[in-house]
N, C-alpha and C positions, 0 to 999 in steps of 0.2 A: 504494500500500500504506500503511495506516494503523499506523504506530507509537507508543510510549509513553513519554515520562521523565518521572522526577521527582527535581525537583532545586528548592532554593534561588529563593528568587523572584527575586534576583539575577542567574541565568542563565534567564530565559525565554524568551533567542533565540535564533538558529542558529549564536553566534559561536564555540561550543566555546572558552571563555575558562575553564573550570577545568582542560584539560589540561596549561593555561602552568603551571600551581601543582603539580602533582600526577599523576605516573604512574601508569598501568595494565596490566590483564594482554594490552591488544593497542593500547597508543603509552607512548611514554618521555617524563616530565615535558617538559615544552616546545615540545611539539606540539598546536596546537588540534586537538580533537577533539568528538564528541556523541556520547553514548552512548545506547544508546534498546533497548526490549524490543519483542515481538512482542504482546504483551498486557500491561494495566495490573497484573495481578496478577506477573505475572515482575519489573515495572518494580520491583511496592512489595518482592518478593522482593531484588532485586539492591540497592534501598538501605537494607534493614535488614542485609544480610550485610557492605554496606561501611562502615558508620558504626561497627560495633563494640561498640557500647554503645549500645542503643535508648533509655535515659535522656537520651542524646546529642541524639538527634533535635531539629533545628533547629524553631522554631513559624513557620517561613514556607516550608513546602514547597506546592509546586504539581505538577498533572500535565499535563502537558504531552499533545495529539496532534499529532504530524504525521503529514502525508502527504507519501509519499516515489516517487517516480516507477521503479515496475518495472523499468523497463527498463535501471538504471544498477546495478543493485546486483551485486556480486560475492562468489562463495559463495567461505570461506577453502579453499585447494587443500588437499588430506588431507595433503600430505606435510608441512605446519606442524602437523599435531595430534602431536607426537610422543610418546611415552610419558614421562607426568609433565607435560603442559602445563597439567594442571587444579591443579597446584603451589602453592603459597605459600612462596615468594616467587617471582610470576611466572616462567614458562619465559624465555629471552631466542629462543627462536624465535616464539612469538605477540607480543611487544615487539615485536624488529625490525622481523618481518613487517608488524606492522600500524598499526609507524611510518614504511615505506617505502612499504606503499599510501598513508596520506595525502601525506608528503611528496610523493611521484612521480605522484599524485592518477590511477589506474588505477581508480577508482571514485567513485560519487558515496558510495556505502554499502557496506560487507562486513559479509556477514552470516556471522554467527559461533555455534558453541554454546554452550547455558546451562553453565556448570559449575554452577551453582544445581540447575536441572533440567532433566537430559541432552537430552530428547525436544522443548524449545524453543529459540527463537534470540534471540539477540540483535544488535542490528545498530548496527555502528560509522561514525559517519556523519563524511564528510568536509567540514569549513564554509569550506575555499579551492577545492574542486573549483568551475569553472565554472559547472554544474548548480546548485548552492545555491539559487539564485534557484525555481528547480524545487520545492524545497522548500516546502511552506504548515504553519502551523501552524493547524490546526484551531479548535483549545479550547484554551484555558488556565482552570485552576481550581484554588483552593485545597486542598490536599490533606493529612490527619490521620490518625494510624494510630487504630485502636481502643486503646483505654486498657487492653483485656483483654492486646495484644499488649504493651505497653511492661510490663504488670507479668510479662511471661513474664521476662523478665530478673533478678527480683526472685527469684522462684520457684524452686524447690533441686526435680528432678524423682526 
């Protein structure tokens, strides 16, 4: 299965080395992680909603594909979505959860929903699972929003 991030040309590998720095809505600061969309377009969705200020946006973003091996990936069980886990400030049941499938390494990926946009996924890729190796990165390439989208920011609607 062909996934998508885009992140920092810094992390172009599979070390999940920004999760040591910084928590998310499925692992707790200090757990490597890879976060990755199901299409490039979710990808560029999910990091204009986490940067906060698309002013912000770093000049060395890249998009990353990989391919992920079918057969390892684990869908989150329904009874983690509880009411309010799409929340700000993350639930601590999708935290937990989905800092105990890495640590306890019960997948190579969980695939998880967009709270961006309900009807796609997203998938949490584990970079100590065994499998990793399994892992290929396809393409790597330079990656820039449209200049119409950064001045959306600017703009009073």
């Amino acid at each position: 299965m062909k996934v998508f991030r885009i992140s920092n040309n810094k992390y172009k590998t599979l070390e999940g080395l920004g999760g040591l720095f910084a928590w998310g809505r499925w692992h707790n600061k200090g757990v490597r992680v890879i976060y990755a969309s199901e299409n490039r377009s979710l990808a560029a969705w999910e990091r204009m909603v986490h940067i906060g200020n698309l002013n912000l946006l770093p000049n060395d973003l890249i998009i990353m594909e990989i391919e992920i091996p079918e057969n390892n990936i684990v869908e989150v069980p329904k009874k983690i979505m509880v009411e309010g886990w799409r929340s700000y400030p993350y639930s601590k049941e999708t935290t937990n959860y989905g800092t105990y499938f890495l640590k306890n390494n019960l997948g190579l990926a969980l695939k998880v929903p967009s709270v961006i946009i309900q009807a796609e996924s997203n998938f949490i890729i584990n970079p100590n699972h065994n499998d990793i190796s399994k892992c290929k990165i396809i393409d790597i390439k330079p990656f820039t929003f449209d200049k119409r989208v950064i001045s959306l920011t600017n703009n009073k609607f």
